[in-house]
N, C-alpha and C positions, 0 to 999 in steps of 0.2 A: 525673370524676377530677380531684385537683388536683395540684399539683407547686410544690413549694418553692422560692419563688425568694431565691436569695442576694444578695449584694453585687455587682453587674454588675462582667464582666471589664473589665479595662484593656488597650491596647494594641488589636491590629488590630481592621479593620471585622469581620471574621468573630467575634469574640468578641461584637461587639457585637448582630451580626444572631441569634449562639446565645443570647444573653439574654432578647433580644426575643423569639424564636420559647419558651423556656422561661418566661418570663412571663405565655404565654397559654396555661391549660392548657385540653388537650381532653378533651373528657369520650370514655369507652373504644368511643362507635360514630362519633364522630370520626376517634379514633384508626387504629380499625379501617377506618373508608372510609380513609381516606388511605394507610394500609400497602396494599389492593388496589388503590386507582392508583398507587402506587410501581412494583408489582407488573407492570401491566398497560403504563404509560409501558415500562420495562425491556423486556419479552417482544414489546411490540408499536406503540413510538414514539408512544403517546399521548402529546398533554400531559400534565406530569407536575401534581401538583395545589398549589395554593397551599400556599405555608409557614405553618404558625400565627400567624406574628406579621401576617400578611396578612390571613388568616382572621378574627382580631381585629378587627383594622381597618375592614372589612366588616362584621360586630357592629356596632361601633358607629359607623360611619356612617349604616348602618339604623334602629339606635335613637337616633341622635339624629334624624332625619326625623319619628320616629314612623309610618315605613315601613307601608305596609299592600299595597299593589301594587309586587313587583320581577320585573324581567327577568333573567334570567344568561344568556349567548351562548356557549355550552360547560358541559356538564353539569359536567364534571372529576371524571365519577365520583361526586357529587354532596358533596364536603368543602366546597367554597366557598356551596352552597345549604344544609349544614348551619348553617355559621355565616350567613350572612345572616336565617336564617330562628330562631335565636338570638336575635337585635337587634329582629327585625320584631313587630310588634304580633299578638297572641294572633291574633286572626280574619285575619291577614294572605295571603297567595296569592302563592307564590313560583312562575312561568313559567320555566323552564330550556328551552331548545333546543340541538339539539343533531343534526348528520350521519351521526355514529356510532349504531347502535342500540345496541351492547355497551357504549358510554359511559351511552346512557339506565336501560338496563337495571342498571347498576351504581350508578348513582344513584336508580331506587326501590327496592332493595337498601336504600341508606344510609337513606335514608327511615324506610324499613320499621321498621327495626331500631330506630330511635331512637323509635319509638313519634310519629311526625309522622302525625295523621291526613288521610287520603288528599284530603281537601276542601281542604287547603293549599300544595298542588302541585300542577302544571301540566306534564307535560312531553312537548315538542313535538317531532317526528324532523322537520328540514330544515333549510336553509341558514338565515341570514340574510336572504337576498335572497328565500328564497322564502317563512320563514315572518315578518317582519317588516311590510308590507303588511296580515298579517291581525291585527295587533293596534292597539289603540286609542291614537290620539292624547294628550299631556300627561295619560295617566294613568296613570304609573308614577313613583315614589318614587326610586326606584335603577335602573338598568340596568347592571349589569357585565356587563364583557366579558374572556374569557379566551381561551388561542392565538392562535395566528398572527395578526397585524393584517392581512393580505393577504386571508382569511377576512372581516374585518366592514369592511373602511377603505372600500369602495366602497357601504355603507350607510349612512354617519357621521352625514350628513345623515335618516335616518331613523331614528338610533337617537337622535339629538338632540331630534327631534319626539314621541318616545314620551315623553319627560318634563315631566311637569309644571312651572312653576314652587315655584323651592324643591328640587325633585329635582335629584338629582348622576348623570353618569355618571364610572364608574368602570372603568378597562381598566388590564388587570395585564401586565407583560413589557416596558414601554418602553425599561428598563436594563439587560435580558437581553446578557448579553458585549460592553456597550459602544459598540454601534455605533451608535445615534444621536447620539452627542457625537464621535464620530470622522467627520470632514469625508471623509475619502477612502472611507469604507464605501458600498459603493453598490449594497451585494445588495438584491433587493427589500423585505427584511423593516425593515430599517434606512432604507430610503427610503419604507415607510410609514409609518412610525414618528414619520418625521419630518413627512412631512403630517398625520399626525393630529394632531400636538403643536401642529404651527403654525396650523389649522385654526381648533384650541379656544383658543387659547392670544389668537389675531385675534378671535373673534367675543366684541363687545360687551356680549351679552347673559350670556354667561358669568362668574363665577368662578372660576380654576382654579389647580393647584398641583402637584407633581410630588413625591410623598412616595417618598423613597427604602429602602425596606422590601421585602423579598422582591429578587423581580425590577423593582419599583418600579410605582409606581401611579400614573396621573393622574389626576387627580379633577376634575372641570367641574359647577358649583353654576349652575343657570339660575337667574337673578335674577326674584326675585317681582315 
């Protein structure tokens, strides 16, 4: 499915972010995963699933790696492994994990439906911490990571290891309601946030950048 885009609004950031997000159009099993995690965030406080214009971005981060191995660290109902898997190279193996099995299950749903055959998926029930350990060293393209950072910020150090040289990781929500740029915010999720930030932001061997999109992304490029 495509969608027309006009002359970008003027005025507030929100016009700006509905551009972005109507700029990247979804095609209708897209669409469709993302209206049943709207769905299921609402009914049942799941994470809600990445905005399009974020989705996008993930596109083509992946395809400019020429991605062939990525990890995603929350299914999201699987819209963010649609588009990743969008960008990724034909023979590529997209790895989702994921706590929830209603979250897994609703991401080979998405799968399904989009006609992704099933040798290009991967998708794992457990933490982080528990299933991160079983996978391979600097052999992954991309590792995005969605929800809560409390969830992955005490694996950072091993989600940095799963990437290759030339691979980015990528974690969505940093800008969520402002509170890593607010000094007095001192709930756990905003004082992850911030060591994650400064973590990647410190280590030498990285690239990295804070693209304000969605909930906002940081992106960390390990140098070749």
């Amino acid at each position: 499915m495509t969608s027309a885009a006009g002359p970008p609004p003027t005025g507030s950031p929100t016009g700006a972010a509905a551009y972005a997000d109507s700029f990247a159009a979804e095609t209708p099993e897209q669409l469709a995963a993302r209206h049943r995690a709207l769905a299921s965030a609402t009914a049942f406080g799941t994470p809600p699933p990445v905005e399009p214009a974020v989705g996008a971005t993930l596109a083509v981060l992946a395809a400019s790696g020429s991605a062939r191995s990525v990890v995603s660290i929350g299914s999201g109902g699987g819209v963010a492994g649609l588009w990743l898997l969008q960008g990724m190279r034909s023979d590529g193996v997209l790895t989702a994990l994921d706590g929830d099995p209603a979250e897994l299950r609703a991401a080979r749903r998405a799968f399904g439906e989009a006609g992704i055959p099933s040798g290009r998926t991967r998708l794992i029930f457990g933490t982080p911490g528990e299933v991160l350990p079983r996978l391979s060293p600097t052999a992954y393209d991309v590792v995005f990571c969605d929800g809560p950072p409390l969830e992955y910020s005490a694996q950072l150090a091993g989600l940095l290891d799963l990437i290759r040289p030339g691979g980015s990781l990528v974690c969505h929500g940093l800008l969520a309601d402002g509170g890593i740029a607010d000094r007095s915010a001192r709930d756990p999720q905003s004082v992850a946030w911030r060591e994650i930030a400064r973590t990647v932001r410190e280590d030498e061997t990285l690239t990295c950048a804070v693209l304000p999109i969605g909930a906002g992304l940081l992106v960390a490029t390990k140098r070749a």
